[in-house]
C-alpha positions as CSV (number, residue, x, y, z in Angstrom):
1,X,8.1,2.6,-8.2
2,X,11.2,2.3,-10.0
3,X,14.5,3.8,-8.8
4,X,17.1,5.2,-10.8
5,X,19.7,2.8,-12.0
6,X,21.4,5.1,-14.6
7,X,25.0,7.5,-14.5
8,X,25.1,9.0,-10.8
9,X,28.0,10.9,-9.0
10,X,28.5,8.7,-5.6
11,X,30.4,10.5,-3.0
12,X,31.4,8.2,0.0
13,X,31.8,8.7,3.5
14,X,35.0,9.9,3.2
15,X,34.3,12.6,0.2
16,X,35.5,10.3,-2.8
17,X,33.4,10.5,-5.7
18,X,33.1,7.6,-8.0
19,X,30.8,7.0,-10.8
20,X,30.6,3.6,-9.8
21,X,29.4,1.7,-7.1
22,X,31.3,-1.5,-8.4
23,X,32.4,-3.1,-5.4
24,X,31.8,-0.1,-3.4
25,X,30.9,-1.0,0.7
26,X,30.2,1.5,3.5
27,X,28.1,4.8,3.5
28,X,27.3,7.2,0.1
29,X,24.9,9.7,-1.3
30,X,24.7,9.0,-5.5
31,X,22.7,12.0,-6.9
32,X,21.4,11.4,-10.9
33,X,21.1,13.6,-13.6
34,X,17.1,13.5,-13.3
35,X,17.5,14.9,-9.6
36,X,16.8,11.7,-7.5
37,X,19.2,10.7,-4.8
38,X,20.2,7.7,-2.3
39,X,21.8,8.1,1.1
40,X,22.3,5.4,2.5
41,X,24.4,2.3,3.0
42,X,26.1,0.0,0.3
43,X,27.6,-3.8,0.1
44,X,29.2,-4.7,-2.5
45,X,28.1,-2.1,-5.1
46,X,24.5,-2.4,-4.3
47,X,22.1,-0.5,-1.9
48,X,21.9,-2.8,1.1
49,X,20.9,-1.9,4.4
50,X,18.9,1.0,5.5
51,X,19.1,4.1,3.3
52,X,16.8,7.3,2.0
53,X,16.0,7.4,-1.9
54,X,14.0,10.6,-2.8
55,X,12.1,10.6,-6.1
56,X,12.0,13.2,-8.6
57,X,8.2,14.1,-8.2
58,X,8.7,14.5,-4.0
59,X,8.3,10.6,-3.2
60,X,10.4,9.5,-0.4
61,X,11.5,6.1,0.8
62,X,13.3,5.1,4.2
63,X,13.9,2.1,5.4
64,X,15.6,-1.3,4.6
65,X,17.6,-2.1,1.6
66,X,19.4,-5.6,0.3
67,X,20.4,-5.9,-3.4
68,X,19.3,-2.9,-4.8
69,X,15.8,-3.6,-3.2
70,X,13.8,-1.8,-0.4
71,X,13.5,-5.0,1.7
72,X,12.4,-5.3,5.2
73,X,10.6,-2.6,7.4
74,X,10.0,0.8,5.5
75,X,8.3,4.2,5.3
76,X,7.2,5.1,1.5
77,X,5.5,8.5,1.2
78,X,4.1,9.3,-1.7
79,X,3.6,12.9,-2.8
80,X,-0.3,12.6,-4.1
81,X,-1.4,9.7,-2.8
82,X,-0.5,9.5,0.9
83,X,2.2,7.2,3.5
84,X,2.6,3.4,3.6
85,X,4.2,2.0,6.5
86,X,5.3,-2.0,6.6
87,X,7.4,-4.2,5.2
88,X,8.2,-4.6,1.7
89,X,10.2,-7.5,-0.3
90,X,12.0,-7.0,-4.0
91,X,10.8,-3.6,-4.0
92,X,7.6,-4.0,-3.5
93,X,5.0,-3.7,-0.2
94,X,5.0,-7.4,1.4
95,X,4.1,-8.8,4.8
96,X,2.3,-6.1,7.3
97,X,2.1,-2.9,6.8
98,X,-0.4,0.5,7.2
99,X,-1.3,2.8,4.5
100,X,-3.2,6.2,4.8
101,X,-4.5,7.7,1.6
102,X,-4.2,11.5,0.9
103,X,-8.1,11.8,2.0
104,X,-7.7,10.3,5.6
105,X,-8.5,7.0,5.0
106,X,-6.7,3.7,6.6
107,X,-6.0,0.5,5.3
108,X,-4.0,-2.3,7.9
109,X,-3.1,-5.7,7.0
110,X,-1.9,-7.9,5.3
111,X,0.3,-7.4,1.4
112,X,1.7,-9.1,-1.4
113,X,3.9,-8.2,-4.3
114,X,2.5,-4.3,-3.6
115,X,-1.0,-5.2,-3.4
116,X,-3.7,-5.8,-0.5
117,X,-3.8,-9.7,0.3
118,X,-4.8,-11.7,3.1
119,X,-6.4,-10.5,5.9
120,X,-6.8,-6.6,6.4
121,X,-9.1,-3.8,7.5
122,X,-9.9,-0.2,6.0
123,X,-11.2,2.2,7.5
124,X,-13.2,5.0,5.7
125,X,-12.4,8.5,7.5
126,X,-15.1,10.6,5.9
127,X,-18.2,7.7,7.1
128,X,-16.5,5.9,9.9
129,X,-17.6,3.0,7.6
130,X,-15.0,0.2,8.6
131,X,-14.2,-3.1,6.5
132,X,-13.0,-6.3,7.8
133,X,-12.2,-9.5,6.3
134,X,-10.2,-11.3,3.4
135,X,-8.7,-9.5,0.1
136,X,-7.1,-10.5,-2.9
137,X,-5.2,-8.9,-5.4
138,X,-5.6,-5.7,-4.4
139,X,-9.8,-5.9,-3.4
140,X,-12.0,-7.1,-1.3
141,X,-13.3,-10.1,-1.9
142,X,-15.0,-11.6,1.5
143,X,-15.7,-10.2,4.8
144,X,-17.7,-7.5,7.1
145,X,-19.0,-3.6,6.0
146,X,-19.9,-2.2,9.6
147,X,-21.5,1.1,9.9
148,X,-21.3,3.7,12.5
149,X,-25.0,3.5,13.8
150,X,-24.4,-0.3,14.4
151,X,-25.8,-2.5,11.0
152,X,-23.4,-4.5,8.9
153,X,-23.5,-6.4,5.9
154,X,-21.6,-9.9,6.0
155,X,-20.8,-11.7,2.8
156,X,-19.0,-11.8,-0.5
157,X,-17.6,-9.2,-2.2
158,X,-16.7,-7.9,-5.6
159,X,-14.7,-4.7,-6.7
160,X,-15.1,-3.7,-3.2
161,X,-18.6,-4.1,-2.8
162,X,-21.3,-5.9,-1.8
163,X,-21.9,-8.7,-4.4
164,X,-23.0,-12.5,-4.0
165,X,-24.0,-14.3,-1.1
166,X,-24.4,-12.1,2.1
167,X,-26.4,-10.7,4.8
168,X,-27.4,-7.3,5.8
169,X,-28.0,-6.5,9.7
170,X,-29.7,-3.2,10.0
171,X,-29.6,-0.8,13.1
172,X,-33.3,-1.9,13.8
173,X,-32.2,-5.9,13.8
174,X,-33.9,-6.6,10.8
175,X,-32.0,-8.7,8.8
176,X,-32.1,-9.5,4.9
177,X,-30.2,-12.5,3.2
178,X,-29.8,-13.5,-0.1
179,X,-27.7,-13.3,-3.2
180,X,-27.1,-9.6,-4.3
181,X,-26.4,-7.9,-7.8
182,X,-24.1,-5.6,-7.2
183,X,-23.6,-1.6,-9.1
184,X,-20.1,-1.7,-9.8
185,X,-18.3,1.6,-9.7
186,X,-14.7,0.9,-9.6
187,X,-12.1,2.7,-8.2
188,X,-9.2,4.6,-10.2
189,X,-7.3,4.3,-7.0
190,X,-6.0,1.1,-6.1
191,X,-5.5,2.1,-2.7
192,X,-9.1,3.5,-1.9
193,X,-12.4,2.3,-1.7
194,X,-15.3,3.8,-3.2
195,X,-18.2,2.9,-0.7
196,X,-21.7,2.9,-2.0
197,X,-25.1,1.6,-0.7
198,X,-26.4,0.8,-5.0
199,X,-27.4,-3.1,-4.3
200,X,-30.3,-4.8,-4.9
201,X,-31.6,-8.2,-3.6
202,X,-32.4,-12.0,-5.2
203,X,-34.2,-13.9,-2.8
């Protein structure tokens, strides 16, 4: 999410105001005209350090700055769409970090340039369905889809489900392998998963 870059009143730490932050180092608050505002630390003009920046639609970001960036470790909470909690890099959610969607679900691992990537596991609060494994670009693309009374399914993935070459381990131990066509019903929501059993087998 883009932060405001445009006129602003900064007041320092010792009640100046400015309505510049050219060359400006220590502690301010700039509020802007569309009612967003930083609080935080500056270094050389520029938000660097740690800070608060709180969006005009109730999004609210604390944590590490450096160049104008949210860099480092951070806490971005989104008004609609729930809390990430990690580190980000130019702006954008990079390295480790958790995020809880609005509807209870859990996503831990690994990101890149604001998207899931690398290793990671989410958690589906409404099934107890858990998913472990690799991701890319934002989805799923190889791992494990464990279920609460024990079976899994172990394999490729595509959109988040269940496509390719895999195995499914039922609760009874029976177990079924093969190549699988796959419904797809994307999500809307980047951040969630929409988990569905529509799959059928090619032996």
């Amino acid at each position: 999410m883009a932060e405001e870059t445009g006129e602003y009143v900064l007041v320092t730490s010792d009640g100046s105001q400015l309505k510049s932050t050219w060359g400006y180092s220590g502690q301010g608050q700039a509020a802007y005209p569309n009612g967003e505002i930083y609080e935080g630390q500056y270094v050389d003009g520029k938000k660097s350090g740690t800070g608060t920046y709180t969006y005009s639609n109730g999004d609210k970001y604390v944590g590490g700055y450096a160049n104008d960036h949210k860099e480092g470790i951070g806490r971005m909470t989104y008004n609609e769409k729930g809390e990430y909690y990690g580190y980000f890099k130019k702006g954008k959610r990079d390295g480790e970090g958790v995020f809880k969607c609005s509807n209870g679900d859990i996503y831990s691992g690994q990101w890149k340039d604001g998207k899931k990537e690398g290793k990671g596991t989410y958690i589906v609060k409404e099934s107890g369905v858990k998913v472990v494994g690799f991701w890319a670009d934002g989805k799923m693309m190889k791992g494990k889809w464990i279920f609460p009374n024990g079976g899994f399914y172990e394999g490729q993935f595509d959109h988040n489900q269940p496509k390719g070459n895999g195995t499914w381990k039922f609760a009874n131990g029976n177990h079924v392998s093969g190549e699988y066509i796959q419904t797809i019903l994307p999500s809307e929501d980047e951040e969630k998963m929409d988990i569905t059993l529509a799959w059928v087998s090619r032996r």
